[in-house]
C-alpha positions in Angstrom: 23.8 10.9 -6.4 21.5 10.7 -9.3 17.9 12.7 -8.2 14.9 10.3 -8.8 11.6 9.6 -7.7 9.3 6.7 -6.5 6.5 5.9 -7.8 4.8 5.0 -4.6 1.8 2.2 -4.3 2.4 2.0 -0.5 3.2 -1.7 -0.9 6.0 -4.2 -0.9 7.2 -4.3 -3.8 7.6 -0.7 -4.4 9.2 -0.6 -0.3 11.5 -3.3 -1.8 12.8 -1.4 -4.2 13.7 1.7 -2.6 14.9 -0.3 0.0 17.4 -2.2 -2.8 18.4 1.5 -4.6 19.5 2.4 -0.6 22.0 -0.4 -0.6 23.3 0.5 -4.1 23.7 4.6 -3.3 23.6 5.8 -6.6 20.3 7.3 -6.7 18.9 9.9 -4.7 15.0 9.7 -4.2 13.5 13.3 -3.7 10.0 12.3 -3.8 7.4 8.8 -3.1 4.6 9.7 -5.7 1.0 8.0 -5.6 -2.0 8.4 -7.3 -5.2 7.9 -5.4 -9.0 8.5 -5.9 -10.3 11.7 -6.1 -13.6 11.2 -4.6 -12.5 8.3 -1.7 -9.4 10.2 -1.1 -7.6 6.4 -1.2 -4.4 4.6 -2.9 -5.3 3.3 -6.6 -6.1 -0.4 -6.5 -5.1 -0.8 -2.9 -7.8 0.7 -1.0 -5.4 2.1 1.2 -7.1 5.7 3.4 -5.0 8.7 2.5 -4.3 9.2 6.2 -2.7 6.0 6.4 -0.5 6.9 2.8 0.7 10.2 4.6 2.0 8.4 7.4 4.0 5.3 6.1 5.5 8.5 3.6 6.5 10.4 7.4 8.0 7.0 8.6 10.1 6.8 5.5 11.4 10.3 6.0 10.9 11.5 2.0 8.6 13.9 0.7 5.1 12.2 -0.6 3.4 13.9 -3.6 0.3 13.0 -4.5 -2.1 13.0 -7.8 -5.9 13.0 -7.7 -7.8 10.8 -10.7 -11.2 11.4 -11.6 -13.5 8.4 -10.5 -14.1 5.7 -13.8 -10.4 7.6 -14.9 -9.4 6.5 -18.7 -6.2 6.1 -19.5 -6.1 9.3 -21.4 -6.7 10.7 -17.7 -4.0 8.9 -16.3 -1.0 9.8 -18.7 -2.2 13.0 -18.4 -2.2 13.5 -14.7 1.5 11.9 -15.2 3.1 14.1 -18.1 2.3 17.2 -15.5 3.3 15.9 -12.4 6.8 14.4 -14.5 7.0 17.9 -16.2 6.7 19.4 -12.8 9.7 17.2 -11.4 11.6 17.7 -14.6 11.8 21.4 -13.7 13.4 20.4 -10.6 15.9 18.7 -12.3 14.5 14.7 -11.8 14.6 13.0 -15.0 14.6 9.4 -13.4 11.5 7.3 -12.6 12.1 4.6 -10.1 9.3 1.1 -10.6 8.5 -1.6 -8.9 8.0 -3.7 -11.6 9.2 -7.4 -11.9 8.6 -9.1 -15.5 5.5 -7.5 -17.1 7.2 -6.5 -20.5 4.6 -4.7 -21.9 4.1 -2.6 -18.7 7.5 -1.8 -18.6 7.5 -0.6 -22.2 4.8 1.0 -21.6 6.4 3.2 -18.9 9.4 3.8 -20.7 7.3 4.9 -23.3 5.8 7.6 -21.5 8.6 8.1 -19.7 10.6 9.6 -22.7 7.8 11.6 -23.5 8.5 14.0 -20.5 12.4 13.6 -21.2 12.9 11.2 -17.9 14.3 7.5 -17.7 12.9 4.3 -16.4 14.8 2.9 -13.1 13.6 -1.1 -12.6 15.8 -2.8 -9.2 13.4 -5.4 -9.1 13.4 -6.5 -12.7 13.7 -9.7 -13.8 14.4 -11.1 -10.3 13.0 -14.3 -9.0 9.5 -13.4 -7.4 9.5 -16.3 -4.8 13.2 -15.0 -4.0 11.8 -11.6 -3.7 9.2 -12.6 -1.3 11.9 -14.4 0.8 14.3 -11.3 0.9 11.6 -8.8 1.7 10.2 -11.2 4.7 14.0 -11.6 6.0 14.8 -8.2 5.3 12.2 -7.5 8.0 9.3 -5.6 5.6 6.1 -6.4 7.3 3.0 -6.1 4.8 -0.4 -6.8 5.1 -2.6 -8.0 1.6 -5.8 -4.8 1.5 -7.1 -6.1 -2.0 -7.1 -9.8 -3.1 -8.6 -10.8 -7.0 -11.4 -13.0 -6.9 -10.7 -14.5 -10.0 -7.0 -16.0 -8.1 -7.8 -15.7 -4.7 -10.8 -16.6 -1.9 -11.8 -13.8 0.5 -9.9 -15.3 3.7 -6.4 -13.9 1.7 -7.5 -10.1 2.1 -6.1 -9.2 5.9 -3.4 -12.0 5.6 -0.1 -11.0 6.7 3.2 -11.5 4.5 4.9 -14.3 5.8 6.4 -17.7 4.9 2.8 -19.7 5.6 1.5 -16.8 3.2 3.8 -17.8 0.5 2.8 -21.5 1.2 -1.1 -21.4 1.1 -1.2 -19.3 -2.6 -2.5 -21.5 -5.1 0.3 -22.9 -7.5 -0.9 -20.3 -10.1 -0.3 -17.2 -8.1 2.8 -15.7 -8.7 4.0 -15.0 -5.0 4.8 -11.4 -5.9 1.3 -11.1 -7.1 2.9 -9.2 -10.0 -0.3 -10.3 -12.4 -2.1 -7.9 -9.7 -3.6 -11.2 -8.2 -2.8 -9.1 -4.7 -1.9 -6.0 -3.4 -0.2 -5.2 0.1 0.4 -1.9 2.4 3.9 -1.9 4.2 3.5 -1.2 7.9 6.7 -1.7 9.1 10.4 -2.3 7.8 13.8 -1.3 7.6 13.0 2.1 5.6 10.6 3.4 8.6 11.3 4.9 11.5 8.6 3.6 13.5 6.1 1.3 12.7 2.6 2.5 11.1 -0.2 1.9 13.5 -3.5 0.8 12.2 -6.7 -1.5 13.4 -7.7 -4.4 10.6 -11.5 -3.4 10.0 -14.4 -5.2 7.6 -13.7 -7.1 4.7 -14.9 -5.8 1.7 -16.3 -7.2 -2.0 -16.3 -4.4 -4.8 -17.3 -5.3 -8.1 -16.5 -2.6 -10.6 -18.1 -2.7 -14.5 -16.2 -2.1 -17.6 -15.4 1.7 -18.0 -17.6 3.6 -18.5 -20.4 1.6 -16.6 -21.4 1.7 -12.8 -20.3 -0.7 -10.3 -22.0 -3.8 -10.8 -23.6 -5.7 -8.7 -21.6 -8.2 -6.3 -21.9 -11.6 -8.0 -22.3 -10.2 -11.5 -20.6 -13.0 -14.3 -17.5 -11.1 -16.1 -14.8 -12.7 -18.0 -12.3 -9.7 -17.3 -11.2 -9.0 -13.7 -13.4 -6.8 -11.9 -14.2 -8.6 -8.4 -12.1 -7.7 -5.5 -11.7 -8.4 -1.3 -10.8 -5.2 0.2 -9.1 -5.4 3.6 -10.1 -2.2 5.8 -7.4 -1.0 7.2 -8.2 2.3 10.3 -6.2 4.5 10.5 -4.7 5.1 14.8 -4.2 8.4 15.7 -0.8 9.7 14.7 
């Protein structure tokens, strides 16, 4: 099989397509990579505690690498935090990149981009599938998910701590792709057919961060913005393990 790796959010639609290159067998994922916060030690964009990332990783039974980014990290931070850790797996003989990624074009070239930059190649299962189909497959395909960060601009605070289900997919608002693939909502994976075991976890506060353009401290909660910057957080804590 064809050595790859993941690159790892810890939610559903990344679960969902490992899940789908299982099924096909061709590719052979060595590692689930995630970048998380440097100083809050937690998932990018999800919130999601460390401890919590290490264990859905030992559920799933492949090893988890993980990259630190500075807090208020530029983009210049980003790619290059990614050309050493695809360099690193490039000596190791990985020169394929597995995404989650349903129909953002410009985020796909975008990858692919600096994808060939390091000499690797852009694996997509998901693309350019339905997203409500999606949705339905991952819920009958037994992937249980929980929604840890919800946009304010799509989304009221009672959606962060909702559960993936069929009344989930029912209550968005029409303009909400159910995916959430315009990053109106992101999701941890708890359980599933990739884990062993379920990962254990108590729902805690909910959450409003408000983050200012780059380069500027958070904001105040409330502040007016016309980009996306207000955010529920679901606390999720961690169980012993």
């Amino acid at each position: 099989m064809i050595p790859a790796f993941m690159n790892w959010s810890s939610g559903k639609d990344a679960s969902f397509a490992l899940w789908t290159l299982r099924q096909q067998g061709r590719f052979d994922v060595r590692y689930l990579f995630t970048t998380l916060s440097a100083g809050y030690k937690r998932v990018s964009m999800h919130g999601v505690q460390e401890a919590l990332l290490d264990e859905q990783a030992r559920q799933t039974g492949i090893p988890l690498k993980k990259a630190f980014l500075p807090e208020h990290a530029s983009m210049e931070d980003y790619n290059q935090v990614m050309q050493e850790q695809m360099a690193a797996m490039v000596q190791e003989g990985i020169r394929h990149a597995v995404f989650g990624d349903i129909f953002l074009e410009d985020l796909k070239q975008y990858r692919e981009t600096q994808l060939a930059r390091a000499g690797m190649q852009g694996v997509f299962p998901l693309w350019r599938q339905n997203s409500r189909s999606l949705l339905l497959q991952m819920i009958q395909a037994g992937f249980k998910a929980i929604v840890v960060c919800a946009n304010a601009r799509y989304l009221d605070a009672s959606f962060a701590g909702r559960i993936i289900n069929e009344q989930f997919l029912a209550d968005l608002p029409p303009e909400v792709d159910p995916c959430g693939e315009n990053g109106e909502f992101h999701t941890f994976v708890f359980d599933g057919p990739l884990f062993r075991a379920p990962v254990s976890f108590t729902p805690g506060d909910t959450v409003e961060r408000v983050y200012a353009p780059s380069g500027q401290s958070d904001a105040p909660a409330g502040q007016a913005a016309n980009w996306d910057n207000r955010f529920y957080f679901k606390e999720l804590l961690p169980l012993a393990f």
